[in-house]
C-alpha positions as CSV (number, residue, x, y, z in Angstrom):
1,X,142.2,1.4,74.2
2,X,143.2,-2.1,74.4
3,X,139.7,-2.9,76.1
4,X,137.9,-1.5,73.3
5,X,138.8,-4.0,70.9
6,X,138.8,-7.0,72.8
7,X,134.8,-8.3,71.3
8,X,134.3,-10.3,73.9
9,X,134.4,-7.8,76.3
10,X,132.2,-5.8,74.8
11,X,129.5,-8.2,74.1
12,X,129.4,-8.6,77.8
13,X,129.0,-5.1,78.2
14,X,126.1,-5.0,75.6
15,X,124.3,-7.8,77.5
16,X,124.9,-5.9,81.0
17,X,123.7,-2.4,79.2
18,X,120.9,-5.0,78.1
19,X,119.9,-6.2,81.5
20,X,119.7,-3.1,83.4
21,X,117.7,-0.8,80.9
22,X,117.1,-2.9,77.9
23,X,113.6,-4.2,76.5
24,X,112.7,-7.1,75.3
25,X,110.0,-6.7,72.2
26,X,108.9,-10.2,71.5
27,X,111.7,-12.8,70.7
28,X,114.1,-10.1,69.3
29,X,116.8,-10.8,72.3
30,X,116.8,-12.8,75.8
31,X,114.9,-11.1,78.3
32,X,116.6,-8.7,80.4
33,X,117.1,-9.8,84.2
34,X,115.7,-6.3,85.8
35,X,111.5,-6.1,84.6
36,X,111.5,-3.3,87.3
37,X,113.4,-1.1,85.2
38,X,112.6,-2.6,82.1
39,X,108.9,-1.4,83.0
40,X,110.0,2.2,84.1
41,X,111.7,2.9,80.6
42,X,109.1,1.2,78.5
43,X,106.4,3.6,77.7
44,X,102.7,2.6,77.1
45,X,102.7,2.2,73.5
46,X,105.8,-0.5,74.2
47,X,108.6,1.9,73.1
48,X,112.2,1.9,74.9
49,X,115.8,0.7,74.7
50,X,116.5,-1.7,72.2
51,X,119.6,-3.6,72.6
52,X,121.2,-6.0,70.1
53,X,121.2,-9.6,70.7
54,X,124.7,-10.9,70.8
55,X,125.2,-14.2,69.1
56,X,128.5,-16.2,71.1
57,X,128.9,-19.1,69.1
58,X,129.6,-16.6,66.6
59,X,131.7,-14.5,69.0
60,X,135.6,-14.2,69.5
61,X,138.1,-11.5,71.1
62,X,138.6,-10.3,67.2
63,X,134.9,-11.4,65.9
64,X,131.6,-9.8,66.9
65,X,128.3,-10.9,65.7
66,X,125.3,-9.4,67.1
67,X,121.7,-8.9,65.9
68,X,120.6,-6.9,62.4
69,X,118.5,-3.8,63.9
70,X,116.7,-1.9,61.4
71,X,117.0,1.7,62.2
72,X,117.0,5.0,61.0
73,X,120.1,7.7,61.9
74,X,118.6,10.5,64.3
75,X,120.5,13.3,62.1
76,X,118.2,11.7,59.5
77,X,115.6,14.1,59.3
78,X,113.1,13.3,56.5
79,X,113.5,9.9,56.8
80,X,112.4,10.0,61.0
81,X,109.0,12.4,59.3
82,X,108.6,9.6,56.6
83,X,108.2,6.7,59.8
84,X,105.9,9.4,61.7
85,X,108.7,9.5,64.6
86,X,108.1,11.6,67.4
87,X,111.6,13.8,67.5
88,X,111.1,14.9,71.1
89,X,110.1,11.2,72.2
90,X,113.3,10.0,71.2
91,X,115.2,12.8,72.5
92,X,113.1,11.9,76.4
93,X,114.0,8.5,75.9
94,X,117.8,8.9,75.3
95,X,118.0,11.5,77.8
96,X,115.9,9.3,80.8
97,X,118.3,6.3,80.1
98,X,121.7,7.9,80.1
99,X,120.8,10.0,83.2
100,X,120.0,6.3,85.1
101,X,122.5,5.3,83.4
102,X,125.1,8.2,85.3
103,X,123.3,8.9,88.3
104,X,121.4,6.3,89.4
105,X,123.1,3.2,88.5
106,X,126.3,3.6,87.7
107,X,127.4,1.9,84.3
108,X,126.8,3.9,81.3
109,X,127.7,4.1,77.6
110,X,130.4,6.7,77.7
111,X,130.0,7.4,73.6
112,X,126.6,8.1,73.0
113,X,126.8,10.1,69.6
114,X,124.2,10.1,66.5
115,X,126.2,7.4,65.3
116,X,125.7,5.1,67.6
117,X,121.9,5.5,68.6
118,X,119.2,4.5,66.2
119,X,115.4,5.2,65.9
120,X,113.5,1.7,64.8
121,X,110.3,2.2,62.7
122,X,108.4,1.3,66.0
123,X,110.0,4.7,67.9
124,X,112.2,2.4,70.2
125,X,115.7,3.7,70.4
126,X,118.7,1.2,69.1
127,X,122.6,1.7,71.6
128,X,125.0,0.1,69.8
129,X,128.5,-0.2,70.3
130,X,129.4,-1.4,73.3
131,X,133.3,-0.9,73.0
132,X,133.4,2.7,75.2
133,X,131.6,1.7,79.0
134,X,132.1,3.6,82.3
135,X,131.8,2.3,86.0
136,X,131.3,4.8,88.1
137,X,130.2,4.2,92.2
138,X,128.1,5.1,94.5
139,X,130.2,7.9,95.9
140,X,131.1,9.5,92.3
141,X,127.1,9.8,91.5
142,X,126.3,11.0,94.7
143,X,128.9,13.8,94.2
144,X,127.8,14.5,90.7
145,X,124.1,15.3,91.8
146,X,125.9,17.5,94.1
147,X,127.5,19.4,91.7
148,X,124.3,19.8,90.2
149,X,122.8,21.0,92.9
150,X,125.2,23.3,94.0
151,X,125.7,24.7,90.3
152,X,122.0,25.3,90.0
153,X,121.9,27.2,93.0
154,X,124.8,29.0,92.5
155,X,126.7,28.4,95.5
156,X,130.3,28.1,94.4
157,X,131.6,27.5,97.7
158,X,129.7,24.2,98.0
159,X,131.0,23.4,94.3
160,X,134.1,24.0,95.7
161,X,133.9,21.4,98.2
162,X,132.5,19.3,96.0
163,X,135.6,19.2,94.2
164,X,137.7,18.9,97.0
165,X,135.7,15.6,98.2
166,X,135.6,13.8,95.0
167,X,139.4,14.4,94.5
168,X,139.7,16.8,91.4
169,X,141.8,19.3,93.4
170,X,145.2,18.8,95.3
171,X,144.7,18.8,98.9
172,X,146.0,22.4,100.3
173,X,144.6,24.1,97.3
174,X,142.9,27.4,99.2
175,X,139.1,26.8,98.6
176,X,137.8,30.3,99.2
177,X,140.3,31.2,96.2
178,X,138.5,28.5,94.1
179,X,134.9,29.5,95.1
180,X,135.9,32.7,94.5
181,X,136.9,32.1,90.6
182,X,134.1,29.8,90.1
183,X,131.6,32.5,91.2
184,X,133.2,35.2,88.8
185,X,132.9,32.2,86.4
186,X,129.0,32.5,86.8
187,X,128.7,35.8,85.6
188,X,125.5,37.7,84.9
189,X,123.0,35.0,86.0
190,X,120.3,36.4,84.0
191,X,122.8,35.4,80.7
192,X,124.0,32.1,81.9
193,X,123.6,29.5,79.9
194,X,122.7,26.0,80.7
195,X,124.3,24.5,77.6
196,X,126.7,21.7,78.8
197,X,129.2,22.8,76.8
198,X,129.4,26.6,77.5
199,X,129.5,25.5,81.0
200,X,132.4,23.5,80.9
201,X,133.8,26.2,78.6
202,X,133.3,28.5,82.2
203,X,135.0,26.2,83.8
204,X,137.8,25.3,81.8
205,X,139.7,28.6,83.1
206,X,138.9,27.5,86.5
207,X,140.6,23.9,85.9
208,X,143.6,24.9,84.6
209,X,144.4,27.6,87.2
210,X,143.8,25.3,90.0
211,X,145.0,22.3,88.5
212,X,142.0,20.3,88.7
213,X,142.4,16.5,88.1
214,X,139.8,14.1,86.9
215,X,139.6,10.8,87.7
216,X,139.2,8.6,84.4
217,X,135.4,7.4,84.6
218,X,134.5,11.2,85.3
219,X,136.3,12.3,82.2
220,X,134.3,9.5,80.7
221,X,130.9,11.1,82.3
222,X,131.8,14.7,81.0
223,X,132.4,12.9,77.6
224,X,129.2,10.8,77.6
225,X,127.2,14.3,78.5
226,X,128.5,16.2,75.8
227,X,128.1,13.6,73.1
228,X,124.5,13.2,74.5
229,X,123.6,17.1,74.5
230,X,124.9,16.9,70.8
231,X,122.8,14.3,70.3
232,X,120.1,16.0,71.3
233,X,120.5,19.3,69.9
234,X,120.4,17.4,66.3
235,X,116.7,16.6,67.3
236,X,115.9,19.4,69.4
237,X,117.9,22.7,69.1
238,X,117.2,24.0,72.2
239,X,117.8,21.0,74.3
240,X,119.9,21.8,77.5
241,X,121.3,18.9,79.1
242,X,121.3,20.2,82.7
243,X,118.5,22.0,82.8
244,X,116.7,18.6,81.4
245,X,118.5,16.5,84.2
246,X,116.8,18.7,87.2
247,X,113.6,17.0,87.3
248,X,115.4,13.8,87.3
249,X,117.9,14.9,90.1
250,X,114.5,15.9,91.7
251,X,113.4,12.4,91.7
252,X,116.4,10.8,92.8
253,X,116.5,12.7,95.7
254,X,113.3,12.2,96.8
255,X,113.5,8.3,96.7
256,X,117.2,7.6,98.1
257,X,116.3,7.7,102.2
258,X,120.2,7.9,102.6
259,X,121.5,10.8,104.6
260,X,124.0,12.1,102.0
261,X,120.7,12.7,99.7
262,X,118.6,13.9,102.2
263,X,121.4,16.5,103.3
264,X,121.5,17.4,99.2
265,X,117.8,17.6,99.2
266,X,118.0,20.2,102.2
267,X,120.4,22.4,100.1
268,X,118.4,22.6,97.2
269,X,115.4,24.3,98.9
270,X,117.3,25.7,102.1
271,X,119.8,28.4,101.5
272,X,123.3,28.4,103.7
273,X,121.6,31.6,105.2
274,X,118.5,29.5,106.8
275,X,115.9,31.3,104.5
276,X,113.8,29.0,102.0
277,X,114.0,29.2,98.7
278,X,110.5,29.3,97.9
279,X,110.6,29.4,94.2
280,X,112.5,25.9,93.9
281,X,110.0,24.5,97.1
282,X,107.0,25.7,94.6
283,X,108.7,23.8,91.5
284,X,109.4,20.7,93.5
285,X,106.0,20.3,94.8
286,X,103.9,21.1,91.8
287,X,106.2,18.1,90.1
288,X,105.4,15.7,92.5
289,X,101.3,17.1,92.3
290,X,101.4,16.7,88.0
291,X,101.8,12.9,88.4
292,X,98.0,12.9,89.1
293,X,98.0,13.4,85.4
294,X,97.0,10.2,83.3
295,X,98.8,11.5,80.3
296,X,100.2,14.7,79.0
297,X,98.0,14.5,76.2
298,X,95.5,15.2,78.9
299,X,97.5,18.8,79.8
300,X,98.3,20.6,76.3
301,X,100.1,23.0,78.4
302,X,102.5,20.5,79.5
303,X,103.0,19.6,75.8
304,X,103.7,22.7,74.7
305,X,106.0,23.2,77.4
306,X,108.3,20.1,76.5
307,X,108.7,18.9,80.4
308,X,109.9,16.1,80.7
309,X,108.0,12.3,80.3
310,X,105.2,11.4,82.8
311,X,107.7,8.6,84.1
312,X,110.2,11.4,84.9
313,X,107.5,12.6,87.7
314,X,105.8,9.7,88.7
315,X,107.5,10.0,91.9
316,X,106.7,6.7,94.9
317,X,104.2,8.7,97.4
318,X,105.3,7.1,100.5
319,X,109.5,8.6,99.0
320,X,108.2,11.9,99.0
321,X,106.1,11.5,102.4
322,X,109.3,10.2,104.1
323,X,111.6,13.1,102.5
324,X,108.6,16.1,103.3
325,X,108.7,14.6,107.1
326,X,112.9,14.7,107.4
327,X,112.6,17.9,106.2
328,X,110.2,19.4,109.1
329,X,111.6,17.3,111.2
330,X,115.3,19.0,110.2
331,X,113.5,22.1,110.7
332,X,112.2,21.9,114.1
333,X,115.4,20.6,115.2
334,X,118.4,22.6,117.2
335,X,119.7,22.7,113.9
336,X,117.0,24.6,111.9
337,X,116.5,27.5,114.3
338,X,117.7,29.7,112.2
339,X,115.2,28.3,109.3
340,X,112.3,28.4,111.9
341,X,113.1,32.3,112.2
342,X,113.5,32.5,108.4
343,X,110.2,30.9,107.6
344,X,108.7,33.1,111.1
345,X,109.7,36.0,108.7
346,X,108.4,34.9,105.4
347,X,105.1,34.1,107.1
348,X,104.5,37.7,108.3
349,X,105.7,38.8,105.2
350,X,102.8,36.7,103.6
351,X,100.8,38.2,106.0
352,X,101.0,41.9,105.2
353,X,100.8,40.8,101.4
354,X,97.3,39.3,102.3
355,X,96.5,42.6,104.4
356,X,97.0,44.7,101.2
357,X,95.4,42.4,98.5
358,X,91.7,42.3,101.7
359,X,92.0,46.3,102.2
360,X,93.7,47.8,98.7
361,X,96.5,49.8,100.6
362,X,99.9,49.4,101.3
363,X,102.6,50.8,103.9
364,X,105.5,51.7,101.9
365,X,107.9,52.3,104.9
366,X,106.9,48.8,105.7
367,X,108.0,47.6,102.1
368,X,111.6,49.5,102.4
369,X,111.8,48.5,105.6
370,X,112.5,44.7,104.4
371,X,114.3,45.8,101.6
372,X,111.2,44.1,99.4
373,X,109.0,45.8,96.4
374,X,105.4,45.1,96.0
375,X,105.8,43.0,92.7
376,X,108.4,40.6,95.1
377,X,106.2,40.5,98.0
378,X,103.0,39.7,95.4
379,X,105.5,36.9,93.7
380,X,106.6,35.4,97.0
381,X,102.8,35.5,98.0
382,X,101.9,33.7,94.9
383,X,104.7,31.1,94.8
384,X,103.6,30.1,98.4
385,X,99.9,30.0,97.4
386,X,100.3,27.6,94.7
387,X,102.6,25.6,96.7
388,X,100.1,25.0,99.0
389,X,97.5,24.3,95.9
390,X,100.2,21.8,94.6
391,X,100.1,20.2,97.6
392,X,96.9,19.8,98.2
393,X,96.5,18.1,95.2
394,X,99.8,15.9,96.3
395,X,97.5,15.1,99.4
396,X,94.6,13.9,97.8
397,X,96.9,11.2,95.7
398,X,97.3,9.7,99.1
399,X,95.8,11.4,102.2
400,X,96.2,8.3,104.6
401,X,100.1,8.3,104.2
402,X,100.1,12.1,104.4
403,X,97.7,12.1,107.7
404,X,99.2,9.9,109.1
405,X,103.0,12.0,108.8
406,X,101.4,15.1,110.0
407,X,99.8,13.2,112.7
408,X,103.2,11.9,114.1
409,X,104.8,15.5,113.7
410,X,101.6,17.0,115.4
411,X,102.9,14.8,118.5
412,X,106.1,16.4,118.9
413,X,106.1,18.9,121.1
414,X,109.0,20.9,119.0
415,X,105.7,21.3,116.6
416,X,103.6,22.6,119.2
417,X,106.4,24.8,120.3
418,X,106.7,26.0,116.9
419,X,102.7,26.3,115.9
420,X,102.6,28.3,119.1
421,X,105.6,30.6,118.0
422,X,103.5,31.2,114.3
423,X,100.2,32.1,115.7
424,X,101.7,34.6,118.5
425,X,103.9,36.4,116.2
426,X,101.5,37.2,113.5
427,X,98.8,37.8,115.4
428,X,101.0,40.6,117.4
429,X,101.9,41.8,114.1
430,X,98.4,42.0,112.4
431,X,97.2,43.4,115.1
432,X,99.6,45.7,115.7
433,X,99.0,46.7,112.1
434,X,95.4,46.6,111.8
435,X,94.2,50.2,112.9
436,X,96.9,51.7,110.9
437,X,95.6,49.6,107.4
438,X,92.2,50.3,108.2
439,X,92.8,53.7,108.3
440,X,94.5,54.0,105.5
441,X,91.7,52.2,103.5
442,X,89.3,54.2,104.7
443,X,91.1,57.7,103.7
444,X,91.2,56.0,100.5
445,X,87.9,54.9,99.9
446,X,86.6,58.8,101.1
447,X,88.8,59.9,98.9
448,X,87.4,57.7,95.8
449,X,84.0,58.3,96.5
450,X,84.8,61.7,96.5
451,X,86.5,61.9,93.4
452,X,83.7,59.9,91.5
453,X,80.6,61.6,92.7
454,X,82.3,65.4,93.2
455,X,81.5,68.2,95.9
456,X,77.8,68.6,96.9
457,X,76.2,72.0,94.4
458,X,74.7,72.7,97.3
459,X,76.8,73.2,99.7
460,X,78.1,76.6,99.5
């Protein structure tokens, strides 16, 4: 409290905010110190953060004086459709910035409501008030894109742990109890919501039970994400905070080489069972193949859609090279046998799909028998076909990087080893299968022609 109204403190923190993820539109305030990041908020038509200039020979611990900034209130409707605002523009541009501002570097504006963000007539976005900052390290952001990870897969036992690590729950709390509670907290994942707040509401139960402790500058992150999502929902009603902070998290993992990601990055497309999860492997490679896209106003779809700014996707090539290689490489080690036996699995799954889709029949015992119906099989089959078309397209941003990966992992003989295992197993089981499909297609086809063109009169 006492920090909050010391001025001079808080001009420093509005020239730190400004250096880190401010922009600097003519002579309006001193160039921020970081272009790098300067350049990956600023959009092409020059719009960003705009951050007031603060004037120190004007400035005491109980006097403030910083820069005029002309701006319009974002719960003011009619006057953002008078400047021609873009609503969902601003709402990207808030949202990109305070999840850099949590997750990737660390110091963030811990009160960002609609009173203290602005919309200038040139569709920048004006932070004021500097008074309310948090600090959080490396450790706590690592630990939050864990959560989010964990809570978007489900997996309350890694929440859990999460919680244990980053010190919210007394040490000889029983952890299987608290994964248990957080998993009855999910409920019916077809009705869970992704609404910040009803998810803290789900967990609230959970906390108190348990007596979960929060460090200060977490409290202040959980404050600073529900003032933002309330932010947002004045511009965009159905904005969901988490759900909007996955690509993001996508990214982030993709271009931090340090272990602790990597091993994050692993979880969110390998489930504790070994199997791949094959719908989130499809998502995160058609993101990385959409930044071939120049714009969105190229892709109407994407538009219409609302995902997420170009710059939320414009992930490095040689990041995502270097994180698709520790990831086979992870897989062909002692360690992923039982995801090499997984994907053996899935593979002659794929197979049989392709059998039915070339020949128009199906085994139904075969179906049962892996516990599968067609419309899964035919979903699985289709995520892993577009994957691969994602990919390709990934490829052809930069095929010498890619080649040259593949060509490193061809040398291994784990690969061969592996290759060898893929070809042998489905080509036992195709052609174990074979005569049986065959015939089955051919009973069928007798039996269409038969149907179309009827007995011979003749034939008596």
């Amino acid at each position: 409290m006492f920090d909050e109204i010391d001025y001079v403190l808080e001009a420093r923190n509005a020239e730190r905010f400004a250096s880190l993820y401010g922009v600097c539109p003519g002579d309006s305030h001193t160039c921020n110190q970081n272009a790098k990041y300067m350049n990956a908020i600023k959009n092409k038509n020059g719009k960003g953060i705009k951050v007031p200039k603060i004037y120190w020979d004007l400035t005491r611990k109980t006097v403030l004086t910083m820069e005029w900034v002309d701006g319009i209130k974002l719960t003011d409707e009619s006057s953002l459709k008078k400047a021609c605002l873009n609503r969902r523009e601003l709402v990207d541009q808030g949202v990109y910035c305070s999840l850099r501002q949590m997750l990737e570097v660390g110091f963030f504006h811990a009160d960002p409501h609609p009173g203290n963000l602005l919309a200038t007539s040139s569709g920048s976005l004006a932070y004021i008030d500097f008074g309310m900052m948090g600090d959080i390290p490396r450790h706590y952001r690592v630990g939050l894109i864990q959560v989010l990870v964990h809570f978007v897969n489900r997996d309350s036992l890694g929440l859990a742990n999460d919680y244990l690590s980053l010190g919210f729950i007394p040490e000889g709390v029983d952890i299987q109890s608290v994964a248990d509670a957080l998993k009855a907290s999910f409920g019916d994942e077809t009705q869970q919501s992704k609404d910040f707040q009803s998810i803290m509401n789900q967990l609230y139960d959970v906390m108190y039970d348990f007596n979960f402790s929060l460090p200060p500058d977490y409290a202040l992150v959980v404050r600073a994400l529900g003032s933002l999502e309330g932010t947002a929902k004045a511009l965009d009603p159905d904005f969901k905070v988490v759900e909007s902070a996955y690509p993001f998290v996508i990214g982030r993992l993709l271009a931090d080489p340090n272990p602790d990601m990597r091993k994050i990055l692993r979880e969110l497309i390998i489930r504790n069972n070994g199997s791949i999860r094959w719908n989130r492997l499809e998502r995160l490679v058609a993101a990385i193949s959409e930044q071939a896209s120049e714009s969105l106003d190229k892709h109407p779809k994407i538009k219409e859609n609302h995902s997420p700014p170009s710059e939320w996707k414009s992930f490095d090539m040689h990041a995502v090279v270097d994180a698709t290689e520790d990831l086979l490489h992870f897989i062909l080690s002692e360690k992923g046998l039982v995801v090499r036996v997984f994907l053996l699995r899935d593979i002659v799954q794929a197979a049989d799909v392709f059998l039915q889709d070339e020949f128009g029949c199906r085994l139904e015992a075969e179906s049962r028998a892996r516990g599968t119906s067609e419309s899964e099989d035919h979903a699985m089959m289709k995520r892993v076909t577009n994957g691969f078309r994602s990919l390709h397209q990934a490829v052809k941003l930069a095929p010498e990087i890619w080649i040259a990966m593949l060509m490193r992992l061809a040398l291994k003989p784990e690969a061969l080893s592996f290759s060898i295992d893929i070809i042998s197993t489905v080509s036992l089981h195709v052609g174990n299968k074979f005569p049986d499909t065959c015939w089955v297609f051919m009973s069928r086809l007798c039996h269409k022609l038969t149907k179309n063109h009827g007995p011979d009169p003749s034939i008596r």
